[in-house]
N, C-alpha and C positions, 0 to 999 in steps of 0.2 A: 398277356398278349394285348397291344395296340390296335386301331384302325378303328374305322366307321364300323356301328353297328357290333363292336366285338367289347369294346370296353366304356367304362363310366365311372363317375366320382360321387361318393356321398359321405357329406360329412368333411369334406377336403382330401379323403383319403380315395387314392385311384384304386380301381380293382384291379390294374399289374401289379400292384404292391402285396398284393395278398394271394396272388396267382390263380386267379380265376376270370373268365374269360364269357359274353355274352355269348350266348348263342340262341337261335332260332324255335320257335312251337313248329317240328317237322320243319315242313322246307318254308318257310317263310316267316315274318316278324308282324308282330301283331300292335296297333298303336290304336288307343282314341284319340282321334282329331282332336274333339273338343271336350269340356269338362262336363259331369253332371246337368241334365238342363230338370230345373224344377219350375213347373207350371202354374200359374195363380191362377186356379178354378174356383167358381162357387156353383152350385149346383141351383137352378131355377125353380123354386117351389111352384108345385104344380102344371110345371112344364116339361118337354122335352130340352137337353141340351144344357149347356154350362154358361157361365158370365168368367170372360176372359180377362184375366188382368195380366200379363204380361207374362216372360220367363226371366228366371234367376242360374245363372248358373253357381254352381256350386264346389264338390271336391273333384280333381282328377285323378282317376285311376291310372297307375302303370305298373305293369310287370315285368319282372325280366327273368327269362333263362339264363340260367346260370353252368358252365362245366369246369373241372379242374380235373388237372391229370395227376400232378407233381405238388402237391397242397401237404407241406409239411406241416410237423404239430403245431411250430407257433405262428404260423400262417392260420393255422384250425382256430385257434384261440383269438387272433385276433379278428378273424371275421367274424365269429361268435360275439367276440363285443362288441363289433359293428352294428350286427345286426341286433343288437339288444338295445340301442338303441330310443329310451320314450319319446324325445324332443323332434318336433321339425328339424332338420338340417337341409342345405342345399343337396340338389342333386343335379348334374349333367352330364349329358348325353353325349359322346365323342363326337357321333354325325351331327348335332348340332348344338356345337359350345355355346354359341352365342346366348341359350335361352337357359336359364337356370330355374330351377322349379323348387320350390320352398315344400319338402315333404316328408314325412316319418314312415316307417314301415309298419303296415297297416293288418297284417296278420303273420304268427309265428312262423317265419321262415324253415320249410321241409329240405332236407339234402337229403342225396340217394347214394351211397358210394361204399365201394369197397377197400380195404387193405391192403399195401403192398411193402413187402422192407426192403428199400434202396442201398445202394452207400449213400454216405454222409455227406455236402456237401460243407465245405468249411469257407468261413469267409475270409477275403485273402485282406482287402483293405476298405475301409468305407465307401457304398455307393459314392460316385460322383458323376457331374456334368450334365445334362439335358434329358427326360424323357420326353421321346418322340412317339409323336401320333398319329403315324402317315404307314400308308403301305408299299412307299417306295421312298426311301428317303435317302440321304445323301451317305454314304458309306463313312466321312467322317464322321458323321452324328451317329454311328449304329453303335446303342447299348452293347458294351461288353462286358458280360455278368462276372461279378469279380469274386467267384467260387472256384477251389479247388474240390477233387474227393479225397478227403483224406484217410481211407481204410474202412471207417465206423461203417455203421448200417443205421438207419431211423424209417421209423414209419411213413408213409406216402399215402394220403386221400387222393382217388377218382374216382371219379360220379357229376351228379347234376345236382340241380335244384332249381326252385323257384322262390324269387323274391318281389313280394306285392310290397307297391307303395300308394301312399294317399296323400296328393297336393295340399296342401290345408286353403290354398289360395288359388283361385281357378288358372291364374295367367302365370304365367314363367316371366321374368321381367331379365335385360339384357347383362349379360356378366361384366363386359367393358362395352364403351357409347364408342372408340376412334378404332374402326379394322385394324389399321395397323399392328397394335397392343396384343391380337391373338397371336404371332406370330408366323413366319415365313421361312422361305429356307435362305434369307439374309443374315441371318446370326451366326457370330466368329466367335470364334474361343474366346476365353474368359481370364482376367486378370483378377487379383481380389476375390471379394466374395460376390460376385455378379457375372450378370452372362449379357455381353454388350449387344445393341438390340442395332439391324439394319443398316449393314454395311460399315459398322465402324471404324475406321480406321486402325491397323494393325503394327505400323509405322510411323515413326515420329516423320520420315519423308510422305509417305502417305497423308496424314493427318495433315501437313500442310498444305499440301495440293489440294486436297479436297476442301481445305475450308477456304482457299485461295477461291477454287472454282464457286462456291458458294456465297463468296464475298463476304466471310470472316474472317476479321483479323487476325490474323497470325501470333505466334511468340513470340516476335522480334518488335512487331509492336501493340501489342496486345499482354498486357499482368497477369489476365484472367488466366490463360493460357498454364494447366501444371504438366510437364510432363512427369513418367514417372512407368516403372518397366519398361522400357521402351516406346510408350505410346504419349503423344499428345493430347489432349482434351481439355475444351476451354467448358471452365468450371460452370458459368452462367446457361453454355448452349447446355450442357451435361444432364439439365434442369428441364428444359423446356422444347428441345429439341428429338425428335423422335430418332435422327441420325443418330444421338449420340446419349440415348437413353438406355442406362442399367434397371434390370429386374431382378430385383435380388433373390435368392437362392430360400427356399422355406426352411425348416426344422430338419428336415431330413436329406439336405444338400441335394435337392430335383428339384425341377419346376417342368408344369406342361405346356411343350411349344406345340401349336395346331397346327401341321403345315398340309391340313385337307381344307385352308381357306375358301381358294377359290371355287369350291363344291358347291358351300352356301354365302358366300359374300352375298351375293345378289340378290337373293331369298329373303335375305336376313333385311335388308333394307339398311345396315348400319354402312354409315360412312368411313371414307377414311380420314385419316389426318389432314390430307391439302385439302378436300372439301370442307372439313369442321374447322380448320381455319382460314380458310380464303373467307367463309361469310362471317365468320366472330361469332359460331352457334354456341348460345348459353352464356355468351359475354355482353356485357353493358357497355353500350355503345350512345354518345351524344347526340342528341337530335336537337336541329335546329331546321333542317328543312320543312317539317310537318309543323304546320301549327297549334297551338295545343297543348305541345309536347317536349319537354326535356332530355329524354333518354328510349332507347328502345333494345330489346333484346331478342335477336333474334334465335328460333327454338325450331329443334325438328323432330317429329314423332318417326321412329323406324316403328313400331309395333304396327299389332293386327287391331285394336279400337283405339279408339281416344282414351287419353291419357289425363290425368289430373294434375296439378303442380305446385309446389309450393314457393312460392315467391317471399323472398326478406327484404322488408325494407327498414332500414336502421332508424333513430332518432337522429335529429338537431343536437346539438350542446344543449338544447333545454328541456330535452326528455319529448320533442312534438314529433307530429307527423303533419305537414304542410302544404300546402299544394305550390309550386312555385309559378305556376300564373294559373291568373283565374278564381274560381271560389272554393273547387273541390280536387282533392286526390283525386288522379283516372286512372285507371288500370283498364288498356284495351287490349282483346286478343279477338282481331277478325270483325272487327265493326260491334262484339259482345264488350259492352260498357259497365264497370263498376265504379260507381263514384264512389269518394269516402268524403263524409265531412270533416277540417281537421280537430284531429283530437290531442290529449298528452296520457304519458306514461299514468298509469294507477302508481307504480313501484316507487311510492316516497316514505321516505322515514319518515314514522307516527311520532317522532317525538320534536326533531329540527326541521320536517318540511324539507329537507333535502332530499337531491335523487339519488336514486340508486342504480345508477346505470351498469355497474358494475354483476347486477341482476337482471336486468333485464335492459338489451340494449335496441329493440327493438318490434315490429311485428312480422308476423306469420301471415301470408294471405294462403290459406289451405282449401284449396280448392276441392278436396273427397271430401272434406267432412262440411264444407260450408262454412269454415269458421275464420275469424280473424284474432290468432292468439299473440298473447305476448310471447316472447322471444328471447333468451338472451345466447347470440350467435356465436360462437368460437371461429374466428377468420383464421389460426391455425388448423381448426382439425375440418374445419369446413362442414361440422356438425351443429343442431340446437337443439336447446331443453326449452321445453314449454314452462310458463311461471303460473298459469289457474287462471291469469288475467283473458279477457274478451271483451272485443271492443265490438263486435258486430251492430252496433244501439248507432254504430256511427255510418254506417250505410244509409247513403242519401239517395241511391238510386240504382238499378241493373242488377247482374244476377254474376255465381263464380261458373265459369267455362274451363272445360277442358282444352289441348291441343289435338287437333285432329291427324288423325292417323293420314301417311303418306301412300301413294300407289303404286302398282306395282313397277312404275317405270323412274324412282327417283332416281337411278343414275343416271339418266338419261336427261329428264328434265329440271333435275335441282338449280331453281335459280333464282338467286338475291333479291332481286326486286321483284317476284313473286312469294317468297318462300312467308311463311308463320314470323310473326314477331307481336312481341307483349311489347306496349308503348306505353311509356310512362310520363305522369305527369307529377312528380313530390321532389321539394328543394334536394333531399336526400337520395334520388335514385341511383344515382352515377356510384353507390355502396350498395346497390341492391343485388342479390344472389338469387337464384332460380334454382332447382332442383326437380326432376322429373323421373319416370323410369317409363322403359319402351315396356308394352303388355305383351304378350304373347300366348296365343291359345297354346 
C-alpha cells in the first residue's frame, strides 16, 4: 500500500514492492524531531555545577511499524534480505520525500505473524508504467496488479513488526533541489522507455501548438525538432526543459511519482523550476557591476541550518589560480571574505616539468572540512576526485563560511537582488561549479 505515513523506501527498494505496509504504535505515529543531542560537560573540581562547552548532535533514531496481510514466500525472503542489510543505505519517508536520511538498520528486525494457504497468484505479464503515491489519484494512473489465480495454493504471511533504524548522519539532506522533478499529476503515457514529465505533448498537432505558444521553433523550421510515434519533441528543449523532460524507468520497469506534493512543497523550502531559473541558482553568472568582481553565483539554502559548499575553480592553461583584478583570489558569501594568494598546480611531472592537468585540473574550496584541495573535476559526470594536494599555505586572509539557511516565508519573499550569492573574483571563474546539500533535521 501507497500514501503518507503508510509506506517508505530503503535501499531504493519501496516497501509495496514487498507488500508491507507502515502502520501506527496504537493510534498514533511516533517521530524524533531532532537527532541525538550530546552535551560537552566538564565537571568543576571542587565546586558545584559543570563547564559547558557546547552540543553535538549525533545518530537519529527511527522506527517504524510495520503490517502485512498477503506477504508471499518470495516477498518473505526478500524483505529478510532487506533487512539484513550491514551498510548505510538511503531511507525515505512517503509523507516527506524531499528529505532522505543516510541510515542502516540498527537492531535485529522482530516480525509477529501467522500462516495462511491462499490460491496462487500467477503473473500474467511484467509489472509496468508508474507507482503512484497519493490517496486519490487519477483512475488512469491506478495500478492494476497484473495477477491471475491460477488453481495452486502457497503460503501467506500476516502479522507485524518493527523496524529500528539509525541515521549515521544527524541531517537527512534533499533528494532532488527543483519541486518540479518530484512529480505531479501532469504526467502522460509513455513512449520508449520513459514516462514524459509535465504536460508533454501527445500530438505531433499538439507539440506544435505548444511550442508555437512558447515561442519554440517548430519542425518546419527548426532540424532539432525529431518526430517519432506520433509525437514531436525538439531534441535540445528534451534536455533542458522540464516541459519536455523524460525520467527513465529503473531495473524493475517503476519509478515513484509523489503526487502528495503540494502537502510539503512549502514546508520543505525547495523551489520549483521557474524560481531556480528565473535567478541562475548555482549557475555562474558574469559580474561587471560590483567592483572587485568577475563572476557571481548565486545559491539558496531550503534546509533547517547552514549549510557548507564546495566550490571548483579550475586552472589557467598554466596549471594557476589568479586573481583577475587586483592582488588576491576573493571568494565572498555575505560580506565573509577569503582571500587567496595566487598560486600553481603541485601536479607536475618529476622528470619534464610538465603539467599534468589531466590529473588534476583544478581546486576544491571545501568549506566542512576547511580545506583547499586539489581537484581533478569530470565536467561530464559533474563529479571530483581529490589528488593529496593542499594548498591552504595560500590563505592570505578570512575565514570558509557556510550558506545560511532560508525562512520560513521563501515563497513569498525569494528575491534576486536580495537573495545569497558567492562573488568571485579569479581569471577562471566563469568554469567555476558550486555543489551544496540542503540539511534537514
Amino acid at each position: 500500500m501507497n500514501g503518507d505515513f503508510l509506506g517508505f523506501s530503503f535501499d531504493g527498494i519501496h516497501s509495496s514492492r514487498l507488500g508491507i505496509t507502515r502502520v501506527s504504535d496504537g493510534n498514533r505515529y511516533n517521530e524524533s524531531l531532532t537527532p541525538e543531542i550530546e552535551d560537552k560537560i566538564i565537571s568543576v573540581p571542587g565546586e558545584d555545577g559543570s563547564y559547558f562547552f557546547g552540543s553535538l548532535y549525533r545518530n537519529k533514531p527511527i522506527t517504524l511499524s510495520i503490517a502485512f496481510d498477503s506477504l508471499n514466500e518470495s516477498q518473505f525472503r526478500q524483505l529478510n534480505k532487506m533487512l539484513a542489510i550491514k551498510r548505510p543505505c538511503k531511507l525515505i519517508l512517503d509523507e516527506k520525500p524531499y528529505k532522505v536520511y543516510t541510515a542502516k538498520i540498527s537492531a535485529p528486525p522482530q516480525l509477529n505473524y501467522i500462516c495462511f494457504d491462499e490460491p496462487k497468484k500467477k503473473l500474467v505479464k511484467p509489472r509496468q508504467g508508474i507507482r503512484i503515491i497519493n490517496r486519490d489519484t487519477n483512475p488512469q494512473w491506478e495500478e492494476v496488479t497484473p495477477y491471475v489465480y491460477d488453481g495452486e495454493r502457497e503460503r501467506i504471511y500476516k502479522g507485524e513488526g518493527t523496524i529500528e533504524f539509525t541515521c549515521i548522519q544527524p541531517y537527512a539532506t534533499e533528494q532532488i533541489k527543483m519541486l518540479d522533478y518530484y512529480g505531479d499529476f501532469n504526467f502522460q503515457p509513455v513512449w520508449g522507455n520513459g514516462v514524459v514529465y509535465r504536460n508533454n505533448p501527445r500530438t505531433e498537432g499538439e507539440a506544435k501548438a505548444r511550442a508555437e505558444a512558447d515561442g519554440v521553433p517548430t519542425e518546419a523550421d527548426d532540424p532539432r525538432y525529431e518526430p517519432g510515434s506520433g509525437h514531436t519533441v525538439p531534441s535540445e528543449e528534451f534536455t533542458t526543459n522540464p516541459k519536455y523532460h523524460v525520467i527513465n524507468l529503473d531495473s524493475s520497469n517503476s519509478i515513484t511519482v509523489y503526487t502528495n506534493v503540494q502537502e510539503w512543497a512549502e514546508a520543505s523550502g525547495i523551489l520549483p523550476y521557474e524560481f531556480y531559473t528565473l535567478y541562475g541558482i548555482d549557475v555562474v553568472h558574469e559580474e561587471t557591476a560590483i567592483e572587485g568582481y568577475n563572476a557571481y553565483i548565486p545559491v539558496y539554502n531550503a534546509g533547517d541550518i547552514d549549510t557548507p559548499f564546495y566550490l571548483f575553480l579550475p586552472y589557467n592553461d598554466n596549471g594557476e589560480i589568479n586573481p583577475d583584478k587586483g592582488k588576491h583570489v576573493s571568494i565572498n558569501l555575505g560580506n565573509n571574505l577569503l582571500l587567496l594568494n595566487p598560486f600553481k598546480t603541485l601536479m607536475e611531472s618529476s622528470e619534464s616539468g610538465e603539467l599534468n592537468l589531466d590529473k588534476e585540473n583544478g581546486v576544491m574550496i571545501n568549506t566542512k572540512n576547511h580545506l583547499i584541495e586539489g581537484v581533478f573535476y569530470d565536467y561530464g559526470t559533474s563529479s571530483w576526485r581529490t589528488t593529496g594536494n593542499i594548498y591552504n599555505e595560500y590563505i592570505a586572509a578570512g575565514d570558509f563560511v557556510k550558506i545560511k539557511n532560508n525562512d520560513w516565508s521563501m515563497f513569498d519573499t525569494y528575491d534576486g537582488t536580495s537573495s545569497q550569492a558567492v562573488y568571485l573574483n579569479c581569471e577562471t571563474a566563469m568554469g567555476a561549479k558550486i555543489h551544496y546539500n540542503y540539511l534537514y533535521y
